[in-house]
matplotlib code that plots the C-alpha trace (Angstrom):
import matplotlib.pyplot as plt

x = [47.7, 44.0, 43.8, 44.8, 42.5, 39.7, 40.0, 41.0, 37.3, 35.6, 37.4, 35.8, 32.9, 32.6, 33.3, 30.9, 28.1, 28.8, 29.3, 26.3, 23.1, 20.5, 17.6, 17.2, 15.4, 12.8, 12.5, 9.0, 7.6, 5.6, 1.6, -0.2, -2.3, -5.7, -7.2, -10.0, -8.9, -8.1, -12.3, -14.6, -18.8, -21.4, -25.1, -26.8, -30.2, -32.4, -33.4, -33.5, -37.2, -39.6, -43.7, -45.0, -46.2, -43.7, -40.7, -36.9, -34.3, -31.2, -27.8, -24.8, -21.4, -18.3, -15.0, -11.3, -10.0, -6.5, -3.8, -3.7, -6.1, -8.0, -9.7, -12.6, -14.3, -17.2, -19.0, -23.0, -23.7, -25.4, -22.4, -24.3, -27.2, -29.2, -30.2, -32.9, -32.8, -35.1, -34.4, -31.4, -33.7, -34.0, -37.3, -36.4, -33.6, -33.1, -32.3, -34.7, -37.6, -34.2, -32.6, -28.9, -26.6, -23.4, -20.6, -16.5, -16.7, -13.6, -14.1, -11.5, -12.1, -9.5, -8.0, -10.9, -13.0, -16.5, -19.6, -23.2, -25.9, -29.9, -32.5, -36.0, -37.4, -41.1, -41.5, -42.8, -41.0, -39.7, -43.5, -44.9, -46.2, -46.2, -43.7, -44.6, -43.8, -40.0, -36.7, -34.9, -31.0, -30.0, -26.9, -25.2, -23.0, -21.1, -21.1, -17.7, -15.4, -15.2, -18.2, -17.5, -20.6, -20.8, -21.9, -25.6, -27.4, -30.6, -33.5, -37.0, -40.9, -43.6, -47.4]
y = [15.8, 15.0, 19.1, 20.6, 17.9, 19.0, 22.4, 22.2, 20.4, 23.0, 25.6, 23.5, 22.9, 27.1, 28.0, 25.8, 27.1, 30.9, 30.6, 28.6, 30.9, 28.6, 29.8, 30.1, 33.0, 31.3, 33.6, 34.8, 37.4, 40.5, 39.5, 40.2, 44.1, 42.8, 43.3, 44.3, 47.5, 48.6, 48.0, 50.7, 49.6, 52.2, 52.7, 55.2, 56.1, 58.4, 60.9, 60.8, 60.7, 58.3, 58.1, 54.6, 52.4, 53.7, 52.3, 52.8, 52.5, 50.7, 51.1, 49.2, 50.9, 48.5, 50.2, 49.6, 52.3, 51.1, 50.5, 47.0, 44.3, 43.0, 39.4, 38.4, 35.2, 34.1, 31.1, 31.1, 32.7, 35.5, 38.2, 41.4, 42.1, 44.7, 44.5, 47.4, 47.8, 50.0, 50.4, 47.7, 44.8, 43.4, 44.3, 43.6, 41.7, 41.6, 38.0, 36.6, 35.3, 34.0, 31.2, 31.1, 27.9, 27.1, 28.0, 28.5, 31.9, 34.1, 37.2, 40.4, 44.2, 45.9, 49.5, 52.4, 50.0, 50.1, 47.3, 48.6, 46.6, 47.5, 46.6, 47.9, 47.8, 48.0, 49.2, 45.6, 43.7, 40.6, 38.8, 40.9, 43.5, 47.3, 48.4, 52.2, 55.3, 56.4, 55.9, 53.1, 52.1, 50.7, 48.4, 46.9, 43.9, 41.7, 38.6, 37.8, 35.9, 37.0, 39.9, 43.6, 45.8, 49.3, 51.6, 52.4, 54.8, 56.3, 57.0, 58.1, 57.1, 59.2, 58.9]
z = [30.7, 31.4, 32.2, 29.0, 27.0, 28.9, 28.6, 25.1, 24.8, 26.7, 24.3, 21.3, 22.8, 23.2, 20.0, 18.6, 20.5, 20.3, 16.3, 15.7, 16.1, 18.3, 15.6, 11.9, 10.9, 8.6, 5.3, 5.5, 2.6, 4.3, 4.8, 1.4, 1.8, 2.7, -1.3, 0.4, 1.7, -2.1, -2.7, -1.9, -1.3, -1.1, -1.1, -3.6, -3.3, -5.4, -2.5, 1.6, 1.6, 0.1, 0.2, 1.9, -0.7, -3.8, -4.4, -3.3, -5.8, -4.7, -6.1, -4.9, -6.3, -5.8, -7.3, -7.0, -6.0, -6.5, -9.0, -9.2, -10.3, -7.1, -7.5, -5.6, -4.4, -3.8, -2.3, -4.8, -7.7, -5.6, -5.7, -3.9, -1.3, 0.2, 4.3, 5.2, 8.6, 11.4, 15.1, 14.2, 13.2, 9.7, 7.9, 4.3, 2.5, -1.2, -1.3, 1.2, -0.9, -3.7, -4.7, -5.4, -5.9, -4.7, -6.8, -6.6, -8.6, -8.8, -10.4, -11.2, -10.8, -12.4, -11.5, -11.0, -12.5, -11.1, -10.5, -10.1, -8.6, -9.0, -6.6, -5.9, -2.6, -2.3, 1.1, 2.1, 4.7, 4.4, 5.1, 2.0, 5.0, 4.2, 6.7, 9.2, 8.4, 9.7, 9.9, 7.9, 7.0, 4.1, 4.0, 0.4, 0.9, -2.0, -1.1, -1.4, 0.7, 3.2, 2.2, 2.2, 3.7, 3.0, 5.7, 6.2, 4.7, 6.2, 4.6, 5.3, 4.5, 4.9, 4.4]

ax = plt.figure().add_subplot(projection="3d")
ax.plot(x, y, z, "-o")
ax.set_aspect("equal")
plt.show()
């Protein structure tokens, strides 16, 4: 009689285990599109060429290029920058010689809508030196978090 109890048990014991899964699937939403990707960052300059000594106009063009309404955030009030680089070392920075304060800012750009940012670079480095004649890449980042960078744009001085 023992027998037919047991296996009776194990039968139980069976049906229990194959019906029950052994995992939950947890109900997870797809990863959020990286809002980033929907932002496009670019460098404009005037011309390719500049004389030493005159100044090169900056422009920094942020635009969403999507649909939606893309919000930002930043860590200081300093939302963009401009990196001028030669032979891949830093000469001149925008913000190196400015102040900017911490801040929890969260800013929207809505659908094609489009930022512009104006700098001036005076073809000093970042020691007030005049820089050499040559070759030189311009880089525009916004400052958000994390920061976009757009991709370099090379420029040249000449006496």
């Amino acid at each position: 009689m023992l027998k037919p109890v047991r296996i009776c048990f194990l039968l139980f014991l069976f049906s229990i285990f194959e019906c029950t899964p052994l995992y939950h699937p947890s109900q997870t939403n797809p990863p959020e599109e990286n809002p980033y990707k929907r932002i496009r960052i670019r460098v404009l300059t005037q011309d390719r060429g500049y004389p030493l000594g005159g100044p090169v106009d900056l422009k920094l063009e942020i635009e969403n290029i999507s649909e939606d309404v893309v919000r930002l955030n930043f860590d200081s009030n300093q939302l963009f920058d401009f990196k001028i680089y030669r032979k891949g070392w830093e000469v001149w920075r925008w913000s190196y010689d400015k102040n900017f304060e911490k801040a929890e800012l969260r800013l929207s750009i809505y659908p094609k809508e489009v930022w512009t940012f104006k700098a001036e670079w005076d073809t000093k480095d970042n020691q007030r030196r005049w820089v050499l004649g040559g070759r030189y890449y311009i880089e525009g980042i916004l400052n958000s978090s994390p920061p976009l960078r757009s991709e370099q744009v090379e420029i040249g001085l000449t006496d």
